[in-house]
C-alpha positions in Angstrom: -9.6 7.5 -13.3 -7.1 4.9 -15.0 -4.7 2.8 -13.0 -1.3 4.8 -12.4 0.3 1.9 -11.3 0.7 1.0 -14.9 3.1 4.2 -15.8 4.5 3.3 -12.9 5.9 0.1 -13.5 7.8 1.5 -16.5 9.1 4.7 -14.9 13.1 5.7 -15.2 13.4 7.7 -12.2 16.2 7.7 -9.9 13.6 6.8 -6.9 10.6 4.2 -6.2 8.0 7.1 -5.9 5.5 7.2 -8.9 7.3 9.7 -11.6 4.3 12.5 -11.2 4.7 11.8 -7.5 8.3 12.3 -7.4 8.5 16.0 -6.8 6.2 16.4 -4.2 7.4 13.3 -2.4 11.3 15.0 -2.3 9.6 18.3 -1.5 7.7 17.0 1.6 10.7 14.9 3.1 12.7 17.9 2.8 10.1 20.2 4.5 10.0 17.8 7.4 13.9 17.6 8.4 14.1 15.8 11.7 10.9 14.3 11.9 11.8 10.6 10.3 8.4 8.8 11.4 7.1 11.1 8.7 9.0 10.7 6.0 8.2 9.3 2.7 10.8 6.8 2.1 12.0 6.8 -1.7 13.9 3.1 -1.7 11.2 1.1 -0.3 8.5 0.0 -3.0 5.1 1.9 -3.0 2.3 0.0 -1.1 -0.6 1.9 -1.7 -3.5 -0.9 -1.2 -3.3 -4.8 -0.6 -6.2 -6.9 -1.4 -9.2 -7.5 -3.8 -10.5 -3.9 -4.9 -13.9 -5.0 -5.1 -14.1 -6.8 -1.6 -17.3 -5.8 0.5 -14.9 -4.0 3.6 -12.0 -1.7 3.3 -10.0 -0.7 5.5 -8.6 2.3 5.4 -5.1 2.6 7.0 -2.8 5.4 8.9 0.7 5.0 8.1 2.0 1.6 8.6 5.5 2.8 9.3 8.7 0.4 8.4 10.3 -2.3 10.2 13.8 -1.4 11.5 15.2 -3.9 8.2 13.0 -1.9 6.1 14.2 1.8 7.2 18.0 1.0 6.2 18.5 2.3 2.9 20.1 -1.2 1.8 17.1 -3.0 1.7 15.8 -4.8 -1.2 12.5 -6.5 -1.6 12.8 -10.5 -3.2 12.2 -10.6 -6.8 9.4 -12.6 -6.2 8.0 -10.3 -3.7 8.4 -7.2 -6.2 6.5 -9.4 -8.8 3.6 -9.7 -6.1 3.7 -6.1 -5.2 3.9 -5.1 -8.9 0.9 -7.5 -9.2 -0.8 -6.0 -6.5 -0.7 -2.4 -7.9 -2.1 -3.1 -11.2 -4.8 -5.7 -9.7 -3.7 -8.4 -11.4 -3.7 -11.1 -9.1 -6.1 -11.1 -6.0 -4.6 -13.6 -4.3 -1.7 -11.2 -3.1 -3.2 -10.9 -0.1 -3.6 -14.4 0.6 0.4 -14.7 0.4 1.1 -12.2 2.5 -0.9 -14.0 5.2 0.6 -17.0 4.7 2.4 -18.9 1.1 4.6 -20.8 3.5 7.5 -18.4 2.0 9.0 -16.2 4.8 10.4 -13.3 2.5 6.5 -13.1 1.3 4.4 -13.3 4.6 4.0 -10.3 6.4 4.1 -10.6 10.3 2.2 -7.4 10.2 -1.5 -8.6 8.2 -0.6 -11.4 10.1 -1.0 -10.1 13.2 -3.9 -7.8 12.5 -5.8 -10.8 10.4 -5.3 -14.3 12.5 -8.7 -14.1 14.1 -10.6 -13.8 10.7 -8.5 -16.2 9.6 -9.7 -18.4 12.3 -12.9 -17.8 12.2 -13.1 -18.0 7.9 -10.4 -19.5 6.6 -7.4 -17.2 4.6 -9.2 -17.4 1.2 -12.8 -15.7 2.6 -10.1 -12.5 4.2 -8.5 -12.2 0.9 -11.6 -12.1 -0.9 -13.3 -9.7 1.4 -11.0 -7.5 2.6 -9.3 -4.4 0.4 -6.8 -2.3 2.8 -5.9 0.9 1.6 -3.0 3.4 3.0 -4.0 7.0 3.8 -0.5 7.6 5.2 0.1 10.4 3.0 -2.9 11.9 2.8 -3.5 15.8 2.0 -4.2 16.9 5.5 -0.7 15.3 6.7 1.6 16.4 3.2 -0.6 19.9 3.3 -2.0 21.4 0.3 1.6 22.0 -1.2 2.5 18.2 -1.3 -0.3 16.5 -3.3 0.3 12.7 -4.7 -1.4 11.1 -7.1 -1.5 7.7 -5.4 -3.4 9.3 -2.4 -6.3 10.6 -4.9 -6.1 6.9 -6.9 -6.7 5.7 -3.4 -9.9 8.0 -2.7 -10.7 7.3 -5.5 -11.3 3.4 -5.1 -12.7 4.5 -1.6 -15.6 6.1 -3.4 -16.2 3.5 -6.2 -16.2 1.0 -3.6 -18.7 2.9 -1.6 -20.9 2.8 -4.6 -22.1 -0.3 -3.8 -22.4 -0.2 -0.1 -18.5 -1.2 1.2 -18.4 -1.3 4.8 -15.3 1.1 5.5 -13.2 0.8 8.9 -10.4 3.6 9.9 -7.6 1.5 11.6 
């Protein structure tokens, strides 16, 4: 399967879903009136995997949710953060996820990986996580959209699930 984060990054539609996911995405958070923790949220940037693709443990992710700043509809990711994240879906740069966990820029850490990482980090050092660790978001998986709302980033992301267990990944459901 190719990369559809590259179509992506030249899309023209009105929201920040992928254009083939665009549909369903609307069609979902429209089915699910009331219910906000499940919604799909069209002005935040896609974050469908963080990390090095071929790292030796992924871990596979419920839905992280948003940060109060992040639910308001106002709120706008830094350029250089949008680079990284644009980065980061085409697997250009591996190092994104050593930024996040620390680059000494605040708009680019994430208190979140933070959080969940400091003890490798303590034990390793921040280069061994970023190298060995691939997380991947299963927040909008099949079972939870049903079989009416299918995305294409959620089969791109089973998809590098099962060429990473090709060689024998060690894969841990947070």
């Amino acid at each position: 399967m190719k990369n559809p984060w590259f179509e992506y990054l030249s899309r023209s539609n009105r929201t920040n879903f992928h254009p083939e996911d665009e549909a369903n995405a609307l069609g979902f958070n429209a089915s699910i009136e009331g219910r906000t923790s499940l919604i799909l949220a069209e002005h935040l940037e896609p974050f469908p995997y963080l990390g090095n693709p071929k790292a030796p443990v992924i871990i596979l992710l419920a839905n992280p949710g948003m940060s109060d700043k992040e639910a308001k509809r106002t709120y706008k990711i830094s350029k250089e953060k949008l680079k990284l994240s644009n980065d980061n879906l085409i697997h250009a740069n591996n190092s994104n996820l050593s930024l996040t966990l620390k680059s000494g820029k605040r708009d680019l850490e994430s208190p979140w990986f933070q959080a969940r990482t400091r003890k490798l980090v303590e034990k390793t050092s921040i280069e061994a996580v970023a190298e060995n660790l691939f997380f991947i978001n299963f927040h909008a998986s099949t079972r939870s959209l049903g079989t009416q709302y299918r995305l294409l980033f959620t089969h791109r992301n089973i998809h590098l699930v099962l060429f990473a267990m090709a060689w024998t990944v060690v894969p841990i459901y947070s």
